[in-house]
N, C-alpha and C positions, 0 to 999 in steps of 0.2 A: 504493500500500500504506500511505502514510503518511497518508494521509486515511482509510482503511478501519480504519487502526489509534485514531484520534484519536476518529473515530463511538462504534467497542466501546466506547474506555474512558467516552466522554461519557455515553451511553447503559446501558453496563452490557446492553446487548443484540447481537444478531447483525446486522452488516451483509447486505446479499444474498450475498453471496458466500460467508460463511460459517453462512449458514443451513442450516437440514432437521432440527438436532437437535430429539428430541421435548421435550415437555415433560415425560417420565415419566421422562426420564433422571436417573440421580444426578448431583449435583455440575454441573448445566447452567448455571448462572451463573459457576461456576469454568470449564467450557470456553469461557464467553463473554469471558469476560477473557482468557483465555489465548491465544485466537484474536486477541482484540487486540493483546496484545502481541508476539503473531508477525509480525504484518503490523508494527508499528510499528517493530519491531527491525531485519524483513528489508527495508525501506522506507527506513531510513535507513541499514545497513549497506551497501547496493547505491549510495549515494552516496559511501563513505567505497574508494579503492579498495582497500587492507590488508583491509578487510572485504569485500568484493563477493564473493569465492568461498564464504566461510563461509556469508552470507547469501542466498545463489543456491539454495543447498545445502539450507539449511533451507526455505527455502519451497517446494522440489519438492517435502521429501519429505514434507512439510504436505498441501501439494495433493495431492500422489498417495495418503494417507492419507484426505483428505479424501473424495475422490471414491470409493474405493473402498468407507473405511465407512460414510460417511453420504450420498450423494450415491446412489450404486447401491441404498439400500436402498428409495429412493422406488420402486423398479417393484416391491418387493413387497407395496407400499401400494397405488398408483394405478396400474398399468401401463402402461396407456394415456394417464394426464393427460397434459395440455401440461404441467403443473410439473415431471412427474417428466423430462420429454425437454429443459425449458430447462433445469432445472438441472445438468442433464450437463454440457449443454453450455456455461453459465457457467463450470464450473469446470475442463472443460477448455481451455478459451480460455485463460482465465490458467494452467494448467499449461504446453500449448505456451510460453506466453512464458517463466516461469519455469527452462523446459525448455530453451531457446535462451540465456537467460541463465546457465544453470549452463554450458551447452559455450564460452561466451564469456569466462568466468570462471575455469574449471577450471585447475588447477594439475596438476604431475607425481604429488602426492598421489592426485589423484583421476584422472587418465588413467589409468595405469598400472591399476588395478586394477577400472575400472569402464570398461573401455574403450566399451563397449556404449551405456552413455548420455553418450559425447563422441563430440567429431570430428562427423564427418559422421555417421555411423549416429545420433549423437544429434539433428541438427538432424533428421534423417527423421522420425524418432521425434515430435519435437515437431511439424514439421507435420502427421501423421499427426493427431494430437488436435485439432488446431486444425482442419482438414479434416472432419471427422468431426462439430466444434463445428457446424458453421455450418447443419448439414442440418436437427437442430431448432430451431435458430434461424428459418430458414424456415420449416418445416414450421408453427411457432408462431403465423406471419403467416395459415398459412389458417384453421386448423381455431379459432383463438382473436381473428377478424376484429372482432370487437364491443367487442375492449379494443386492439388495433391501430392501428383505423379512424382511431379521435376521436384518438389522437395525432400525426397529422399535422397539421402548422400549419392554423388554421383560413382563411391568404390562400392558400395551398394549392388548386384544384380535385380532384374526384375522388379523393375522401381513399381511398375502398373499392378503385378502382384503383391507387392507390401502396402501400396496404398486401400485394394483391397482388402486385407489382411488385418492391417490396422484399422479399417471402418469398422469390419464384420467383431474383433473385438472389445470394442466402445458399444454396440448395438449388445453386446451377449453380456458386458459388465454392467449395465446400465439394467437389462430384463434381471438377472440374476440380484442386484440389489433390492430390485424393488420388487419379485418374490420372496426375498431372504432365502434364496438359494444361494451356500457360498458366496453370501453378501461379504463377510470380510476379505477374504481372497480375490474377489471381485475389486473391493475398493482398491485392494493394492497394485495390485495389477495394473489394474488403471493409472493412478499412481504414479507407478514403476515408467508405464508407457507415456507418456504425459513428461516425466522428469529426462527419458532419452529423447524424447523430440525437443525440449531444449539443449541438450548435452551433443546430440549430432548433427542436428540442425540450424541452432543459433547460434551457439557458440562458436563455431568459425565462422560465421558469418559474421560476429561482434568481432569476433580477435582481427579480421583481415578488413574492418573497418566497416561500420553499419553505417548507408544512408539514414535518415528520418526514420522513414516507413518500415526498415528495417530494424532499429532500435525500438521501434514501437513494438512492434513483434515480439521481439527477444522479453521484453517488460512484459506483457501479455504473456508470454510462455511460461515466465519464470514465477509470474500472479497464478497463474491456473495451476499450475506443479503443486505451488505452496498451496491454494486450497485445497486440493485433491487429498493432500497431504493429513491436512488439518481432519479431513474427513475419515480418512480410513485410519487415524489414528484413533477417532474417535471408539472404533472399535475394539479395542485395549482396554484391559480392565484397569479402569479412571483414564485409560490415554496418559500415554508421555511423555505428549507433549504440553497436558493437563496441569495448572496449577498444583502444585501442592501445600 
């Protein structure tokens, strides 16, 4: 979040994750900062522990703001693109996490009265989204092959079968979470795949010099990795990555 926050303010524009605002909106440079500045505050709050509940807190209810009004309005634009189905599910990826992070976090303030998104029912909750994330994730690998392909390493063989490969299991991590079949092995997995598409993909493209759009990417890879992260740890008895 701290690097997604650093881009907005450098940039003065929308990192991925906080994109889809139109251009016709009022005051769109004001939400582009503003969105930076959330990510930067809840990025560094979630380090400080006095702060980690507050900041838990704000960036759910960011996200879940996020997704609901500007994220879901893409299917009444494109219904069918692949943009409108990844960026669902970008941004619920990182809600799950934020979402496991606020039940990790949470205080009697917030138990008590919101029982519904702590405890246990909240960690469902957030794997539910993250479950849900990973279908267009896959599905993205097929029908959008021709922007997939070419980014598999080029010592790599059979780029067009690993992009298959890798859609088909995002679509079977994603059904297996959200029947709790091999849900934890699922989340890792995911994960696992998620942290080498930054590791083989981005990072030489950073080491040997990222344009923009390229760095943007790389922040975006390396946000998705971490929440993926945050999620399948949640599945550890307490996770720990879990306050103690």
């Amino acid at each position: 979040m701290i690097a997604l926050g650093v881009q907005g303010l450098v940039t003065g524009g929308f990192p991925t994750t906080w994109s889809g605002v139109l251009r016709s909106v009022p005051g769109r440079q004001a939400i582009a900062y503003l969105c930076a500045v959330v990510s930067l505050a809840s990025g560094i709050g979630l380090l400080v522990p006095r702060a980690a509940a507050p900041a838990s807190r704000l960036l759910l209810v960011y996200l879940l703001a996020w997704l609901l009004l500007v994220r879901t309005s893409y299917f009444f634009v494109a219904p069918f693109g692949v943009n409108s189905w990844w960026s669902v599910g970008d941004t619920a990826v990182m809600l799950a996490a934020a979402w496991v992070l606020y039940v990790w976090f949470a205080g009697d303030r917030d138990r008590q009265p919101f029982r519904f998104a702590t405890g246990d029912s909240g960690l469902r909750i957030a794997r539910v989204f993250y479950g849900v994330a990973m279908i267009p994730f896959g599905v993205a690998h097929f029908v959008n092959l021709q922007g997939t392909a070419p980014l598999v390493p080029a010592w790599l063989p059979w780029h067009v079968a690993w992009a298959y490969f890798t859609g088909g299991t995002f679509i079977a991590a994603g059904v297996a979470i959200l029947a709790g079949v091999f849900a934890p092995l699922a989340a890792s997995l995911s994960t696992l795949q998620m942290a080498l598409f930054t590791l083989l993909i981005w990072v030489p493209v950073v080491v040997a010099g990222p344009n923009a759009g390229q760095w943007a990417e790389f922040v975006e890879s390396l946000a998705l990795t971490s929440g993926a992260w945050v999620v399948a740890d949640s599945y550890r008895s307490g996770g720990r990555l879990a306050p103690r």
